[in-house]
C-alpha positions in Angstrom: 0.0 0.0 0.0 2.9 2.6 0.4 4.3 1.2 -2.8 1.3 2.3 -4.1 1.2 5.8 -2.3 3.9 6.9 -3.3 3.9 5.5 -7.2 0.6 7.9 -6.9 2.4 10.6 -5.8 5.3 10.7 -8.1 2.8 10.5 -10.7 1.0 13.4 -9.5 3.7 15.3 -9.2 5.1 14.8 -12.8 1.9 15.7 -14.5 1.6 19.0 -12.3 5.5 19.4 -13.7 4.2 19.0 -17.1 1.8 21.8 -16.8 3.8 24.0 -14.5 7.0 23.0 -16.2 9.6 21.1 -13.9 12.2 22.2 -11.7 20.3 23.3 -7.9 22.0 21.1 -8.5 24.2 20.3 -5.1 26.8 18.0 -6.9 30.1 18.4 -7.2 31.7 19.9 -10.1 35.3 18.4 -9.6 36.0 16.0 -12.3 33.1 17.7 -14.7 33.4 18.4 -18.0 32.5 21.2 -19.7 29.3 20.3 -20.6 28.5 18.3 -17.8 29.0 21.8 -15.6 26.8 23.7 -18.5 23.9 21.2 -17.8 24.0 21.4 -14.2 24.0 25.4 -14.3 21.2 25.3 -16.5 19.2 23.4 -14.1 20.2 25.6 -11.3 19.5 29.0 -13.3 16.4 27.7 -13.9 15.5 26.3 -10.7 16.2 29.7 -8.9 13.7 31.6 -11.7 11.0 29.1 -10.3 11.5 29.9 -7.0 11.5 33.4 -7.3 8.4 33.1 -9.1 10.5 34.4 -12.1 8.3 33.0 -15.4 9.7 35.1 -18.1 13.5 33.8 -17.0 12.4 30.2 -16.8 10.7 30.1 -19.8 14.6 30.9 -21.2 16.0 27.4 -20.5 12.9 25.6 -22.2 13.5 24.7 -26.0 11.4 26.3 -28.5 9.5 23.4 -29.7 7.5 22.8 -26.3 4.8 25.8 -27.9 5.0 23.8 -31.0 3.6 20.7 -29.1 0.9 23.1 -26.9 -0.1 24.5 -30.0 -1.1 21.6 -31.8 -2.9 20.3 -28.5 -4.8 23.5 -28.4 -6.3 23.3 -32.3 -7.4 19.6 -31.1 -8.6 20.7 -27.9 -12.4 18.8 -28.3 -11.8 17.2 -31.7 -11.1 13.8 -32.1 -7.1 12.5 -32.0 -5.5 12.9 -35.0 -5.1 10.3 -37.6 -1.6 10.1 -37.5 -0.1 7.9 -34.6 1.4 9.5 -31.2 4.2 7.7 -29.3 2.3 9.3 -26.3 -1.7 9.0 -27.0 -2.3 9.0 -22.7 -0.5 12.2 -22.3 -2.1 13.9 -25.2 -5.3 13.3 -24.4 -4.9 14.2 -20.5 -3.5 17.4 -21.5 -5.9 18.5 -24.4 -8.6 17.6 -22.0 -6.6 19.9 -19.4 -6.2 22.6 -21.9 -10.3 22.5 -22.8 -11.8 22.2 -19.1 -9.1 24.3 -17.2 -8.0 26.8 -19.2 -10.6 29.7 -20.3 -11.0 30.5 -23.9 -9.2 33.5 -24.0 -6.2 32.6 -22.2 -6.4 29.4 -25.0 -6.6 31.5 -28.3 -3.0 32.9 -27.5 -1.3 30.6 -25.5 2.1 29.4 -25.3 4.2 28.0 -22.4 5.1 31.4 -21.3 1.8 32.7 -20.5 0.9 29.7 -19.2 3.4 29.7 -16.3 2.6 33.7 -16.0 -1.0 32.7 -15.2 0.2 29.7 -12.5 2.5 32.4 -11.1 0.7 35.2 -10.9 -2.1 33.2 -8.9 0.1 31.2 -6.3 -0.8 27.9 -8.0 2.8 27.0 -7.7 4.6 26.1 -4.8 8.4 26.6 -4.7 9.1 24.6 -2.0 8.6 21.3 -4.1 11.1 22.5 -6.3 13.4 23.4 -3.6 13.7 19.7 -2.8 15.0 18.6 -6.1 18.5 18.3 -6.7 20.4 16.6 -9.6 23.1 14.0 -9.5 25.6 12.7 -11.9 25.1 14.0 -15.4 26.0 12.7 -18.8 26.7 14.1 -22.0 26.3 12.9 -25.5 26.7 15.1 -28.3 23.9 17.5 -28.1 21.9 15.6 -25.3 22.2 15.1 -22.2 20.8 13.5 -18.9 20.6 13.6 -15.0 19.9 11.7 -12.0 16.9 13.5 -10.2 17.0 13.9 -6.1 13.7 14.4 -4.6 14.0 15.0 -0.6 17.7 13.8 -0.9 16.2 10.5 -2.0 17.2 9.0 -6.1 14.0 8.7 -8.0 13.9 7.1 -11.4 13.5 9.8 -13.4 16.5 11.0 -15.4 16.0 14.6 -16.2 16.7 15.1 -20.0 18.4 18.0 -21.6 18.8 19.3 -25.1 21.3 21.4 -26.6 19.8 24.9 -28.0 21.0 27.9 -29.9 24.9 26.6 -28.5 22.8 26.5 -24.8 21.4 23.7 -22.8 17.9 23.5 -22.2 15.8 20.9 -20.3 14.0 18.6 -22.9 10.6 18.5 -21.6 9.2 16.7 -24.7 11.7 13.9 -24.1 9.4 13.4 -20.7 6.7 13.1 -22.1 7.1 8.9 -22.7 7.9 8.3 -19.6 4.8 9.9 -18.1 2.9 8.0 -20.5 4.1 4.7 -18.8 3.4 6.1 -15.3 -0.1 6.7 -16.9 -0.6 3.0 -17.9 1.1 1.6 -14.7 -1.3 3.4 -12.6 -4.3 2.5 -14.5 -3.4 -1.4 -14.2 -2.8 -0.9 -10.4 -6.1 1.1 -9.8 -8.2 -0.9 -12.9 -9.2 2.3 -14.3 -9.8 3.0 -18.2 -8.0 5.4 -19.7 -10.6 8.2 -19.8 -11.7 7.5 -16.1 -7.9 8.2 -15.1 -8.1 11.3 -17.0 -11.3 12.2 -14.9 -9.8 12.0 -12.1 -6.4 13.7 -12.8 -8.4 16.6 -14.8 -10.7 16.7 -11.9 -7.9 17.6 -9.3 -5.7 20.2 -11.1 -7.1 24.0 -10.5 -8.7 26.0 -12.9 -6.8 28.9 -14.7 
């Protein structure tokens, strides 16, 4: 039953990260390369515009193509799934539904990741103290991608935080999360015997309204 607590919680908390896009690294840079300390400073940069509540400046180390993604949810938002197939069908659904019953019309007609972590900010729907207990571990680097361990609470989760190389600067991949949330998604449907649309439901039912 704890198993099962926290599996609930850690998938909780990644879908709120989705929405309110994730977030010091306390490792040690001795022995780092280059890239390695680029990654982690990213993360930290980052992690500090969260906690300050500092939207515009986060929004800086998220690549481009995350509005790409919104966008395309947004045009769907109430229309059946597109024809052609998704790698993450769960996750698109939860969050076109998310876009249609949480998000007002207006806010929807213009939105990109930018305003939408304005509008969380500006009304206290974010709580920097979550983010204050993440930490990254050891990171590695290949080519233009990259990867961490993830601390939560000092404790190793088994999420590795991905990272993309943009523009000659590092930012974190939040599309490359997306699978993985997608197999938290079916994991906790086969724990809880839920359908797919009854777990959306639920996790649609629980996040606040914008």
């Amino acid at each position: 039953m704890a198993c099962f607590h926290r599996h609930h919680r850690l998938l909780r908390s990644v879908i709120l990260g989705l929405l309110a896009v994730w977030g010091m690294s306390s490792c040690d840079r001795l022995g780092q390369t280059n890239g390695q300390v680029q990654v982690a400073r990213t993360f930290e940069s980052w992690k500090n515009a969260m906690i300050n509540r500092q939207a515009d400046q986060a929004m800086a180390y998220i690549p481009r193509h995350v509005d790409d993604y919104l966008n395309a949810l947004n045009s769907s938002a109430g229309l059946p799934a597109p024809a052609a197939p998704s790698l993450t069908p769960g996750v698109d659904l939860l969050l076109r539904t998310a876009l249609e019953k949480k998000v007002p019309f207006p806010l929807r007609s213009h939105l990109t990741l930018g305003t939408l972590m304005q509008r969380i900010t500006e009304r206290h729907l974010f709580n920097p103290r979550e983010v204050r207990e993440i930490t990254l571990g050891s990171v590695s680097v290949n080519g233009n991608r990259a990867s961490a361990e993830v601390y939560y609470q000092k404790t190793l989760t088994a999420l590795r935080l991905p990272f993309v190389k943009e523009d000659d600067g590092w930012k974190i991949d939040v599309m490359a999360l997306l699978p993985y949330v997608e197999v938290l998604m079916r994991v906790d449907r086969a724990i809880k015997g839920e359908t797919e649309n009854q777990q959306i439901d639920q996790l649609v039912s629980k996040l606040p309204s914008l």
